[in-house]
Structures are given as structure tokens and as C-alpha cells.
C-alpha positions in Angstrom: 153.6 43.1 157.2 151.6 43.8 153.7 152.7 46.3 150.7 153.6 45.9 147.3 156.2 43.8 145.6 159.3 45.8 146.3 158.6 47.6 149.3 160.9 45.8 151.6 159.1 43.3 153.7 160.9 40.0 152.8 164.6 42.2 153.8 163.4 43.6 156.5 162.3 39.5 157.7 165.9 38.7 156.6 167.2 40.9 159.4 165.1 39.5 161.6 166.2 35.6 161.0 170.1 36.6 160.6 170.8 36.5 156.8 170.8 40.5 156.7 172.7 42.6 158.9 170.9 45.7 159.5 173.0 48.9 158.6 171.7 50.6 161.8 169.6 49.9 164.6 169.4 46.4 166.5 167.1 43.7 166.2 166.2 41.5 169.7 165.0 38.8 170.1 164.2 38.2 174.1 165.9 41.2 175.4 169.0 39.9 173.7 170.5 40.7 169.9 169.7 38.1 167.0 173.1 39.3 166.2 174.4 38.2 169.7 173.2 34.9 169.5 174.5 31.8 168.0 172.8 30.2 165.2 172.1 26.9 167.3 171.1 29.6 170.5 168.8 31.8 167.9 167.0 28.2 166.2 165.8 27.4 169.3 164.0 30.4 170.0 163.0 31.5 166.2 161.6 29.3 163.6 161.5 30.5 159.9 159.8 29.9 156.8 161.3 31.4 153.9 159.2 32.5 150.8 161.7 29.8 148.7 162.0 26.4 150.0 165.3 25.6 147.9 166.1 22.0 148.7 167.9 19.4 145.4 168.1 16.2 147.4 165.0 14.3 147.4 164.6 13.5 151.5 161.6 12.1 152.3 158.7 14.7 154.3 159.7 12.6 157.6 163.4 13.5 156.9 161.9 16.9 156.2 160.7 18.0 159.1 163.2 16.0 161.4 165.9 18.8 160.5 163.4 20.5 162.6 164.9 19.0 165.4 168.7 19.9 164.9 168.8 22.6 166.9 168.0 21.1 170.3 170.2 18.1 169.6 174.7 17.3 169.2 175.5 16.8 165.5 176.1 13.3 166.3 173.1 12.8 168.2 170.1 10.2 167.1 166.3 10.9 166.4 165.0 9.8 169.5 161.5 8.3 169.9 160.2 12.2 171.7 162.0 13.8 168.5 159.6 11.2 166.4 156.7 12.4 168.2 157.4 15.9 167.8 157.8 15.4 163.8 154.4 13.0 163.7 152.6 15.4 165.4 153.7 18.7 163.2 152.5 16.5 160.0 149.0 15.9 162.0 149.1 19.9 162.3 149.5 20.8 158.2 147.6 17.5 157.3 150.4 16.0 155.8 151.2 12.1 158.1 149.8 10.1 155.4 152.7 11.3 153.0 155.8 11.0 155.8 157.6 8.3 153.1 157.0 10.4 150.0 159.8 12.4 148.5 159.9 15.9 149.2 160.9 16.6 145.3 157.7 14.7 144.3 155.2 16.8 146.2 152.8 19.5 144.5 154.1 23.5 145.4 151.3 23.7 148.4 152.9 20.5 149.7 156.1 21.7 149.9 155.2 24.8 151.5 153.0 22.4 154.5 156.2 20.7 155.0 158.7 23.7 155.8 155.8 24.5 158.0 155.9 21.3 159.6 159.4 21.3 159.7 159.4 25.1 161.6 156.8 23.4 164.5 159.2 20.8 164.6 161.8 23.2 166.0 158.8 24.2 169.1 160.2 27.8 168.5 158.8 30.6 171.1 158.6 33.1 167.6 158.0 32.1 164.5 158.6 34.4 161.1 156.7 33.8 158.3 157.4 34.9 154.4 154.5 34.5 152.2 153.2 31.4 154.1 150.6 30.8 151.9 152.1 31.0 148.8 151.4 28.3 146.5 148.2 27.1 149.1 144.7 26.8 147.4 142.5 28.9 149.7 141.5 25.9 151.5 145.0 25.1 152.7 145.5 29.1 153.3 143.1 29.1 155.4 144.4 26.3 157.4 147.8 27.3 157.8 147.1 30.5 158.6 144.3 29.2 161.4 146.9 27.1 162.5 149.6 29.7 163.4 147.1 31.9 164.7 146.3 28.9 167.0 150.0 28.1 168.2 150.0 30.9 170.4 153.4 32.3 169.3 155.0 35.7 168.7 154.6 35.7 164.9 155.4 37.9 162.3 154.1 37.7 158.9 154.6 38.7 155.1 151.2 38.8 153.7 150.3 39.5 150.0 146.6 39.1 150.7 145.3 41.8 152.5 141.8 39.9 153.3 144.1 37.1 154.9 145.9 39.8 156.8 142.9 41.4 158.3 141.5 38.2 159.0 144.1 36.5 161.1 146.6 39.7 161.9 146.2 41.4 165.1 147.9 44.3 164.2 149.9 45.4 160.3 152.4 47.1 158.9 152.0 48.7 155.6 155.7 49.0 154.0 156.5 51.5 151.1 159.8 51.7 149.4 161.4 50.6 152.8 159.3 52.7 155.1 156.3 52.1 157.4 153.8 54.6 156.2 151.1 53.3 158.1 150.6 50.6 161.5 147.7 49.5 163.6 144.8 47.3 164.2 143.7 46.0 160.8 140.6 49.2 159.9 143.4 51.7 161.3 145.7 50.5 158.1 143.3 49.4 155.2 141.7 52.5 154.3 140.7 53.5 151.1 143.2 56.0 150.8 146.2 54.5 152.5 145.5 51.3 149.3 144.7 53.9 146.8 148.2 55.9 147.3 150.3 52.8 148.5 149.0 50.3 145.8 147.7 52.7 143.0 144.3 50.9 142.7 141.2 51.3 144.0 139.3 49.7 146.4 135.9 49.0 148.6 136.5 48.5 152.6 133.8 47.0 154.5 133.4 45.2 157.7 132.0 41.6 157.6 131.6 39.9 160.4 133.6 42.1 162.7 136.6 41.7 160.2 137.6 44.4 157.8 137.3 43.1 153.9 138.6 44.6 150.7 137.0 44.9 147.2 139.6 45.7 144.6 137.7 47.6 141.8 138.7 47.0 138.3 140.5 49.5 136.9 138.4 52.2 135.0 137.9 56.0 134.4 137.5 57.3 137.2 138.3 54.9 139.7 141.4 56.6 141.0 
């Protein structure tokens, strides 16, 4: 999902992971309502990372991504030594096992955000719902993530400022405007010089590079628009 600031993507995701109830239609996940499930039930199939980590107590990464694992296990239950795995193997993923024993309040912004990642592998969810993934990521780590969920072959849905990063690893979009699709489809279909000129206000250069569709914001200017 890509549009401007405002335009409803990250409450239309909240629907999607339970914190908003829709006013009308449903929402399923499997066949089944999200609404339907329980939250244990819905954890299991749908991981989430939310556009604001949140978080005061200073756990360590390790403990981080080990609430991963809460959903498959009793509330009294231990970490076993497959739950371990799982966790060591999601910080191989974002890059992160050499700081497993670091506090999770002491890490940089684009740590943080590797870690919730982590933390949503940990949970080996069947779909996966991304807000702003990359927030806070130099381009080196945006690129990684982002080549990583593509990799994970899972259901995904996306909130994407970028819209190079979206038509890079995006199969298909949705361009949201004050709450509404205006405009869905493979990645040229949506970012068209028109469709950015009347849903972002600016202008803009759309080329294909590498079989991938790019856009070149152009500063603004008389007659540009």
C-alpha cells in the first residue's frame, strides 16, 4: 500500500491485525474472520510490525524476539532449545546474532526496527503485515529487509513510503487517497505520471530500469505541475 501521509494505509493495516474494527465489511484471514479468531489463534497465523516499536523495559534483543514465540507456547511454558533455534536463526536473518545480549533500549532506531522484524519471524507466521518496515533503515539495511521478506515466501502486505522500494519488491500496489483506492495493479499500472501528479501534487519522471519501474521526483518549479 503507498499514498501520502494521511490517506489511510496504517488504519486500514490496523483492521487487518485486530486493533481496529472495521465499521463495515469483514476482514479474513484463511477463509475465517480476524474478528473470529482469538488473539493466541490469529498470532499464529499473522505476524505484525507496527510503524512504532513502543517498548520502556530494557529486555535484551534475545528476550526481544523470544516473545516471538508466545503464541505457540502455555503462559507457563519454558523457551525450549527448538524455540532458541528459531530466535538464533531470525537474528542470522536481519543480521543482528552478534548483539543477542545487548539491551533493546541501547540500540540505534534501524536496530530496533531489525529486531521487531526478527521478533515477527520468530512467530513463523503464514502472513506477515508490514507498517513502514523500513523506517529508520539506511538504504543498505532497506534493501535487506525488504529482500528478505520478499524471500520468506509469505502472504505479505506492506505500507510503503518509498515508491522506488515499492516497485522494486511489490508484486502488485495500492495507491490510497483520503481512505479510498484510486488506483491498483502491477507496479507501471499504478505509478504513472498522472496518477503521482494528482495523488501526491508533485511531479515526477517514470522510467523502467532494469525491468523495474523507477521514479524521478522533479523539484518543484514553474511549470512543473
Amino acid at each position: 500500500m503507498i499514498g501520502p501521509n494521511g490517506s489511510g494505509k496504517t488504519s486500514l493495516l490496523r483492521t487487518v491485525y485486530r486493533v481496529l474494527r472495521p465499521d463495515a465489511g469483514v476482514i479474513r484471514l484463511d477463509g475465517e474472520s480476524v474478528w473470529e479468531l482469538s488473539a493466541r489463534e490469529s498470532a499464529r497465523r499473522m505476524a505484525v510490525v507496527p510503524q512504532e516499536s513502543g517498548g520502556e523495559l530494557d529486555f535484551t534483543v534475545r528476550e526481544m524476539v523470544l516473545m516471538g514465540r508466545s503464541p505457540h507456547k502455555a503462559w507457563h511454558e519454558r523457551d525450549s532449545a527448538a524455540d532458541q533455534a528459531i530466535v538464533d536463526r531470525a537474528l542470522r536473518q536481519v543480521n543482528l546474532a552478534e548483539l543477542a545480549d545487548r539491551g533493546f533500549l541501547t540500540l540505534s532506531g534501524g536496530e530496533k526496527q531489525r529486531v521487531i522484524v526478527a521478533r515477527a519471524l520468530a512467530q513463523e507466521p503464514r502472513f506477515l503485515v508490514l507498517d513502514e518496515p523500513t523506517a529508520h533503515l539506511d538504504i543498505h539495511h532497506q534493501l535487506e529487509i525488504l529482500a528478505l521478506v520478499r524471500g520468506l515466501e509469505l502472504t505479505t502486505i506492506a505500507a510503503l513510503h518509498d515508491l522506488n522500494l515499492a516497485a522494486m519488491y511489490c508484486d502488485r500496489l495500492y495507491l490510497l487517497h483520503h481512505g479510498r483506492v484510486v488506483a491498483s495493479g502491477a507496479p507501471p499500472d499504478v505509478l504513472t505520471v498522472d496518477l503521482i501528479r494528482d495523488v501526491y501534487g508533485v511531479a515526477a519522471e517514470v522510467s523502467l530500469h532494469r525491468g523495474r519501474t523507477h521514479v524521478a521526483f522533479l523539484p518543484p518549479g514553474p511549470g512543473l505541475l
